[in-house]
DOLOMAR-843590 format. One record per residue: x, y, z of N, C-alpha, C in turn. Coordinates in steps of 0.1 Angstrom, whole numbers, plus 5000, padded with zeros to 4 digits. Layout:
% residues N
XYZXYZXYZ...
//
This chain:
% residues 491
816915396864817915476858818715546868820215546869821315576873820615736878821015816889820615946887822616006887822016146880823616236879824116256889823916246899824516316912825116156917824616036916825215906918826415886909826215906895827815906889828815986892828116126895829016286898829816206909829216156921829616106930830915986930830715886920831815796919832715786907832315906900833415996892834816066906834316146915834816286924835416136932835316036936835715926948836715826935836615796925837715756917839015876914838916016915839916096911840216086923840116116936840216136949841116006949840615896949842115796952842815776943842515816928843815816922844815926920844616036927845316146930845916086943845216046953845615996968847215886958847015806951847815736945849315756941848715906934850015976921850516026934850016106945850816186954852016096957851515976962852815916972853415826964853015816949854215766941855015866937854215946935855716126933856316156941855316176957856216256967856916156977856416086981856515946987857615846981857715836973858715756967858415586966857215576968856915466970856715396954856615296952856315196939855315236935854815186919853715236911852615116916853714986921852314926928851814916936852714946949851814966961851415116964851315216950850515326952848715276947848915206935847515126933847115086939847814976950847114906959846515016968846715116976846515216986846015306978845115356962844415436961843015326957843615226954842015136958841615076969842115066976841915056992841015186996841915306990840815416995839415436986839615386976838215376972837315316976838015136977836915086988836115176998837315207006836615287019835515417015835715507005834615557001833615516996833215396987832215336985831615306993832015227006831415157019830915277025831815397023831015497037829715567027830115567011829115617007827915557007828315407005826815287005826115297018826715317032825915317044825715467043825915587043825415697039823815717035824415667019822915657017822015547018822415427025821015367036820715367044821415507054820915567065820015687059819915717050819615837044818315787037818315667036817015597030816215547039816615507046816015427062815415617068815815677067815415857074813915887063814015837056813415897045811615787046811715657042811215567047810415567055810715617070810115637082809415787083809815887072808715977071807715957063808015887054806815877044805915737049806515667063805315587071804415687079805115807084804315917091803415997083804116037076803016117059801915957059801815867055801115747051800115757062800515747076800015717088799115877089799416027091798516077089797816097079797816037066796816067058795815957059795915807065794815737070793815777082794415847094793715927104792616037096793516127086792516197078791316107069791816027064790515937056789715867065790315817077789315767088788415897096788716047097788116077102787016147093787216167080786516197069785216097062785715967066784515827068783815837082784115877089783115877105782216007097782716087095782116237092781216207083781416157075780216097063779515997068779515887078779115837084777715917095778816017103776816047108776716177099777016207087775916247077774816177071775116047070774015947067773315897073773815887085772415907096772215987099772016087102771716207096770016217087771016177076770016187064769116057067769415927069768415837073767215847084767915937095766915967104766016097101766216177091765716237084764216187076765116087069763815987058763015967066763415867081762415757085761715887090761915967101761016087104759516147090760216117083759416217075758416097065758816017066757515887065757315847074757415817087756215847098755415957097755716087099754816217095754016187083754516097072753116077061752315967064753215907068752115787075751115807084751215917089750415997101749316107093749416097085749016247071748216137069748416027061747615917054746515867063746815847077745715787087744515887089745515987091744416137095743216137081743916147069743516167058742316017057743015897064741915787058740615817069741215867080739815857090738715947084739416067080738516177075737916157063738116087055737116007046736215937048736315847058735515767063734015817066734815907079734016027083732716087070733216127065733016227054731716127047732315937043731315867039730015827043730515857056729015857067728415947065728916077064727616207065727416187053728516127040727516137026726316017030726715887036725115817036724015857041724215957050723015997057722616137050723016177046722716307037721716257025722916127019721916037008720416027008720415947019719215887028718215977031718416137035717416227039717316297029718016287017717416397005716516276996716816146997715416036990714016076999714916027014713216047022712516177018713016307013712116447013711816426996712716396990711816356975710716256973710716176983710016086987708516156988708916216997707916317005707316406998708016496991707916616982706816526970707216396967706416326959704916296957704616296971703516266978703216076979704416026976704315886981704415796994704815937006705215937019704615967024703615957039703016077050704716067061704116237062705216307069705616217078706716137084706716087101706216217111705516127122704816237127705516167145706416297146707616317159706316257174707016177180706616097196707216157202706616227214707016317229707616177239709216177242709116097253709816147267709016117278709516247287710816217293711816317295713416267299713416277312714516217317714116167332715316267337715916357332716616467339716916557326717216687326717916797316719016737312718616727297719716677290721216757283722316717282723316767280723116827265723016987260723017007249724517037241724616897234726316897229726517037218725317137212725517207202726317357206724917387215725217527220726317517232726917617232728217657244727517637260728617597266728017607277727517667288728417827286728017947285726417977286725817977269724918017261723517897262723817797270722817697274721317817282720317777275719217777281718917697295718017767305717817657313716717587313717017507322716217327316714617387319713317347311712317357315712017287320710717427331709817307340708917197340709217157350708616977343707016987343706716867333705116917333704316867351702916907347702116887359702316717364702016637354701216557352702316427342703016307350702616257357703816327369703916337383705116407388706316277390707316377392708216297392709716377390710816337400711516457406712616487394713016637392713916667390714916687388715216707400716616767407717516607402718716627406720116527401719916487421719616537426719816497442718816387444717716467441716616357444716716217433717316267424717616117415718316007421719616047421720416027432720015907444719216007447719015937467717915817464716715837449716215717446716615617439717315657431718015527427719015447443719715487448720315477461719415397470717715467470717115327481716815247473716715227457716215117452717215017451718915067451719914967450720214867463719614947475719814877489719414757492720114657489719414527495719814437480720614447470720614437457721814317464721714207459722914097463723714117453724914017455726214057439725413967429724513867434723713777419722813867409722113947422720914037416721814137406722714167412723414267404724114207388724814087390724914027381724513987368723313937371722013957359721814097358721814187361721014307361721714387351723414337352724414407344724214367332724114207331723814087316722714177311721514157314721014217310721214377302721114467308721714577308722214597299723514517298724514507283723814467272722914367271722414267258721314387255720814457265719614547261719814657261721114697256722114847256721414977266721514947278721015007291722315047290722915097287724415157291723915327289724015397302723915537293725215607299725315767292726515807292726115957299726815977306726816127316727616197313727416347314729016427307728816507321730316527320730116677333731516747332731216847327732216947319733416977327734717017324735517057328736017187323736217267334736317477327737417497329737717597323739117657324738817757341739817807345740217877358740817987356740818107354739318167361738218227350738418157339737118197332735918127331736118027331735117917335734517897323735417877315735117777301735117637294734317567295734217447291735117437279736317337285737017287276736817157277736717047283736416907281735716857288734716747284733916697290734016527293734016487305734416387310732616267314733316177305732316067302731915987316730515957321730515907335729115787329729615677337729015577330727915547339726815527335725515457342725215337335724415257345723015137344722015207347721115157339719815157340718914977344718914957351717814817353716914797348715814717353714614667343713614797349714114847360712914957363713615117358714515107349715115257341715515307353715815207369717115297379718015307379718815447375720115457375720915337384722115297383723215237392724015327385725515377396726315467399727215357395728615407387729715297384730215207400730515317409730715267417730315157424729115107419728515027427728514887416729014867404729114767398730114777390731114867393732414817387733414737388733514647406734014537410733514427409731814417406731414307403731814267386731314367377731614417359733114367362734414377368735614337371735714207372734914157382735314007385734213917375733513937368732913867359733013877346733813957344734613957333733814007320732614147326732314217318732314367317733314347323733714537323734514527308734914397300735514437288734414547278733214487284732114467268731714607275731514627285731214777290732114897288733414857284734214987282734114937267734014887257733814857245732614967242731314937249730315037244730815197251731115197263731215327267732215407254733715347249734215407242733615467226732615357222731915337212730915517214730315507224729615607227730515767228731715757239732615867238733015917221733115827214733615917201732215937196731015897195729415947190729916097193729816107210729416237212730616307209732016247209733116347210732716397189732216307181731816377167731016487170730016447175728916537176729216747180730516707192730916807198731816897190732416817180733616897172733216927157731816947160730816977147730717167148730717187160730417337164731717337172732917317179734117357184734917257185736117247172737317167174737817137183738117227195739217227205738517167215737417127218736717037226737216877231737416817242737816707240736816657248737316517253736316377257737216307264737016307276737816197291736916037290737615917287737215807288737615717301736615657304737415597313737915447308738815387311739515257312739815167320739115047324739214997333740814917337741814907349742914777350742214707338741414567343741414497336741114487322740714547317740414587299742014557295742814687303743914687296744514557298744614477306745514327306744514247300743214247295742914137295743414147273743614037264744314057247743114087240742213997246740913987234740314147241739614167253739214307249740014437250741414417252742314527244742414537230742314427224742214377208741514487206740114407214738714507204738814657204739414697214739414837222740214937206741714857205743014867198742214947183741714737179741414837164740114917162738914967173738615017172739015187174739915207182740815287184741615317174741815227165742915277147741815297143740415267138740015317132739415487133739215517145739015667150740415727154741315687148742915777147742415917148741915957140741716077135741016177145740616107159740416197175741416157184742116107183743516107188743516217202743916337193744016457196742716517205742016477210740516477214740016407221740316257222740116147227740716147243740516127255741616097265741416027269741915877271741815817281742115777292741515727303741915797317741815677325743015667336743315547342742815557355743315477364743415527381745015547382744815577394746715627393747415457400746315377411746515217413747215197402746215217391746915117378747815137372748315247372750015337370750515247375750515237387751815177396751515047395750615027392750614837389750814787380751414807366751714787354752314657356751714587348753114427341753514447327754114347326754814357313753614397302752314307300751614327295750614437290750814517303749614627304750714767298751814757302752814847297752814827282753314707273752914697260751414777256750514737261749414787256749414907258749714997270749615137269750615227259751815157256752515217247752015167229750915057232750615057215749515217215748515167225747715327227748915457220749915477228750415657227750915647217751615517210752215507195751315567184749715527190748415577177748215757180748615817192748915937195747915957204747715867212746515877222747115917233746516027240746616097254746115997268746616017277746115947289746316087301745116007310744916127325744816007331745416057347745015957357744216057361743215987373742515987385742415917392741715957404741515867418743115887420743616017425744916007433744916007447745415937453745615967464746815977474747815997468749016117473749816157463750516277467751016357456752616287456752616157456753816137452754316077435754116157430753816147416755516167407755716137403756916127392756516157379756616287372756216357364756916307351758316297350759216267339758716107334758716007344758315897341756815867337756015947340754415947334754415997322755216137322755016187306755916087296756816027294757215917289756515817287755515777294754315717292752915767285753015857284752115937271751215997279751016037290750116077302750416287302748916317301748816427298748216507310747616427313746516557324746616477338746316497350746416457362745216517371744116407372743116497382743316487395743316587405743216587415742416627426741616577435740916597443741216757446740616867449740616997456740816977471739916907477740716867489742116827494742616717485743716667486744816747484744716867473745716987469745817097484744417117485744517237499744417177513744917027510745516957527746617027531746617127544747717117545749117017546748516937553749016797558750016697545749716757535750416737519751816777520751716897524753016967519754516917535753616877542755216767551755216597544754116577536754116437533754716417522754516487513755016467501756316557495756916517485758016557481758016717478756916747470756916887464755616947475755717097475754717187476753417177468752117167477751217137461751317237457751517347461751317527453752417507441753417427442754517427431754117297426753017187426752617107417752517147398751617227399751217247385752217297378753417407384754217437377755317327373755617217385756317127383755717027366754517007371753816897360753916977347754017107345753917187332755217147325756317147336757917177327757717027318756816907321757016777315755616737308755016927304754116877293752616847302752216797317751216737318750316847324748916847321748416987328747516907338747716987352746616917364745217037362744516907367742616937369742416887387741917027388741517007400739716937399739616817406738416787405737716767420736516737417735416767431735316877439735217027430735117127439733817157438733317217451732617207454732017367458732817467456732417597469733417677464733417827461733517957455735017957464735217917477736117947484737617817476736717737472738217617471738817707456737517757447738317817437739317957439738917997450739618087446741718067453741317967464742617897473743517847457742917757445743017717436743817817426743117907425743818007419745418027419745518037439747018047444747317927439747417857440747917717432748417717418747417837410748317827397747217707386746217637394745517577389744817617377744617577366744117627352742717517348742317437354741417327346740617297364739417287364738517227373737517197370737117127382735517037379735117017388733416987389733016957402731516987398730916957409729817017413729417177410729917217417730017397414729817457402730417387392730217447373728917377375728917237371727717157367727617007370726816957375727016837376727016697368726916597365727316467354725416517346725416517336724016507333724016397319722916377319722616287309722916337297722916257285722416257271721216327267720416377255719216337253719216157246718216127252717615937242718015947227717316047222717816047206718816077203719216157212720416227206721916177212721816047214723215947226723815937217723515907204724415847192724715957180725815937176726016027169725616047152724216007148723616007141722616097138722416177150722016327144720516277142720116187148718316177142718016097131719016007127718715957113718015827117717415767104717015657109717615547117716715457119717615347126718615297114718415237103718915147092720315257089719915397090721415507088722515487100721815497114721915467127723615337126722815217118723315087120724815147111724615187101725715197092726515297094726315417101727015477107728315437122727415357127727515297140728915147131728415097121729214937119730415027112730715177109732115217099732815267114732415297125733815317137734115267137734915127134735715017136735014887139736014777139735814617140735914607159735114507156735514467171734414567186733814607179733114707192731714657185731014607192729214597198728714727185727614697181726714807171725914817181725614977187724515007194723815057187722315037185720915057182720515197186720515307176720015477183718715467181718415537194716915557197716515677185715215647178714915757171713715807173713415907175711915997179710616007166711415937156710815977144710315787139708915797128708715647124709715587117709815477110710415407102710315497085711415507079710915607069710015517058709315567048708415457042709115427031708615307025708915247017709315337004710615356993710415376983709515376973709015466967708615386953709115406943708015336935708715276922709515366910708815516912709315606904709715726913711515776907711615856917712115946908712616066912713216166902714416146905715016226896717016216892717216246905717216326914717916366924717516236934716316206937716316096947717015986944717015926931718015816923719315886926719915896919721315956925721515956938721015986952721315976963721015846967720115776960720215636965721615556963721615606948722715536944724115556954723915656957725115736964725415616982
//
């Protein structure tokens, strides 16, 4: 539709040349026809200037509403980015928060598990006393068997420990952790790698594996916060062997897999046992290089390891610091499926402080033991990068706490102190002591048959060890029992 100001327009340009017209036929004297000719001539020319007029005026107009156009697409493009990381955002939100349940669910499945064990053994000892109360049972009547050093009592504090009683008269036979020590030591002398060989075979097939704890205390209160697992053989003559003396052979024959399989099997026994009377209690495992490279006994290690998710938090397992730095493609995978299940790692066996804090804690590595000697070398602080006195605070800012270990003498703790040191071990608190026999597994005394089924729910893939029990075989059922013994059978 025509607009009014377009006709106004070629209304005002038609009077305009026909006035231009009448003038110079009136004043001009010119003919009526060459006045027509010369006021449409002038109209032409106003048409033309009015037609390019307004298509420069349209062409002006045009090119703002491509700039209006052009910033309103920058506005909708930056209004799509903006909603863009709102939704990731929100997605990284989601996935966060089902990992956390997924982590809720595991925690939640182990502690069932758990829970189904103490109900079978609970089961099991309220039949055997109905049993008993019945009079279909004689009482089991408890076997004295004598322990070959003071055993570790996982209940009471370490503090609140009684000390060990004196050994009887009769038959003698030493003590002390030194004189153990120095005999086992001449019996191993002369021991070839064959003798040793078998001696391990054996050992393993006849669950000679025993387990040593030797506490780690806080500084300067001297509170047992974690106890670090130390592995023994016993031979055909019940003589100690010290890891160190068959851990290269157990390496090169390719059964240090099946020996860190029971050791770990054993570490969660007692690390249950410990978090019965104090949660905050943990457990140092050791792990050999080769376990971790070799598939089949990382396998076994793995899903025994998912099935006890639920000590995670309590569990540490502990490398050499060689093995840090010798990582392959392989062993790196495996250590990062470990810290994915929320497993902690400590090195030991350092031997310089040139240590890279950011790159370990990335690696899921928590604690760092270090020789006491090796910290109060002078000879440290021109060799290595940091001050050891500014060690611990360095290792803190990346999350890892150092243990000073092998102290030995009143004087390293207190040098230790200046250091800032918070965790030690050594000789000086207490030294590695045994298990009690009955009490290695974490069965609490139950029978063997409770023993087995307690032992086959920690997971697939790890060895069933056999717990020694002090007590007979419980007796047979009989035929009529009351409601409550029924029901816990059932159970």
């Amino acid at each position: 539709m025509i607009r009014i100001s377009t006709i106004f327009i070629a209304i005002c340009m038609v009077l305009v040349a026909a006035s231009l017209g009448l003038v110079l036929y009136a004043v001009a004297g010119i003919s009526g026809t060459e006045s027509a000719i010369v006021a449409l001539t002038a109209l032409t020319f106003l048409i033309l200037y009015n037609a390019v007029s307004m298509r420069l005026r349209d062409r002006s107009d045009v090119g703002g509403q491509i700039a209006d156009l052009s910033r309103g697409t920058a506005d909708l493009a930056r209004q799509v980015a903006e909603f863009g990381r709102r939704l990731a955002a929100i997605e990284g939100r989601i996935a966060s928060s089902n990992s956390a349940n997924s982590d809720r669910v595991q925690s939640v499945i182990g502690e069932i598990n758990e829970l189904g064990g103490l109900v079978r053994q609970l089961a099991a000892t309220v039949s055997t006393h109905e049993d008993l109360l019945a009079g279909h049972a004689p009482a089991p009547a408890p076997t004295e068997k004598p322990e070959p050093e003071v055993p570790v009592d996982l209940i009471a504090p370490f503090e609140e420990r009684p000390a060990a009683p004196p050994p009887l008269p009769a038959p003698p036979r030493p003590t002390a952790p030194a004189a153990k020590t120095a005999s086992a030591a001449q019996t191993v002398i002369g021991r070839n790698q064959t003798q040793m060989l078998a001696t391990l075979r054996n050992a393993i097939d006849d669950n000679r594996i025993d387990i040593f704890l030797q506490p780690m205390v806080t500084l300067p209160q001297r509170k047992v916060r974690f106890y670090e697992a130390v592995t023994r053989v016993r031979d055909e003559r019940d003589q100690l062997i010290a890891a160190e003396e068959f851990i290269s052979i157990a390496e090169a024959s390719g059964l240090i897999g099946r020996i860190d399989n029971m050791v770990l099997l054993r570490c969660v026994q007692v690390l249950r046992r410990l978090m019965v009377r104090n949660k905050d209690v943990g457990v140092f495992c050791n792990i050999a290089a080769s376990t971790l490279g070799n598939s089949t006994s990382f396998a076994q290690c793995l899903d025994f390891l998912e099935a006890n998710r639920a000590l995670a938090p309590s569990l540490v397992l502990e490398f050499k610091q060689s093995t840090f730095r010798s990582l392959g493609p392989a062993e790196t995978e495996n250590l990062a499926a470990l810290a994915q299940r929320g497993f902690r790692f400590s090195i030991d066996h350092v031997t310089d402080l040139r240590i890279e804090p950011r790159e370990l804690a990335d690696r899921g590595v928590r604690f760092i033991k270090v020789p006491a000697s090796l910290l109060l070398d002078p000879k440290q602080a021109s060799s290595s990068d940091i001050h050891p006195s500014d060690l611990s605070d360095l290792l803190g800012r990346f999350g890892i706490d150092l243990i000073a270990e092998r102290i030995e003498g009143e004087r390293a703790v207190v040098d230790l102190l200046d250091y800032d040191v918070r965790f030690g071990q050594g000789f000086l608190f207490a030294p590695p002591r045994p298990l009690r026999p009955e009490g290695a597994s974490a069965t609490g005394g139950a029978a063997p048959q409770q023993a087995q089924d307690i032992q086959g729910s920690n997971g697939p893939g790890i060895p069933s060890q056999g717990a020694t029990t002090s007590g007979t075989t419980p007796a047979t059922p009989s035929s009529r029992l009351t409601g409550n013994a029924a029901l816990a059978r059932r159970i």
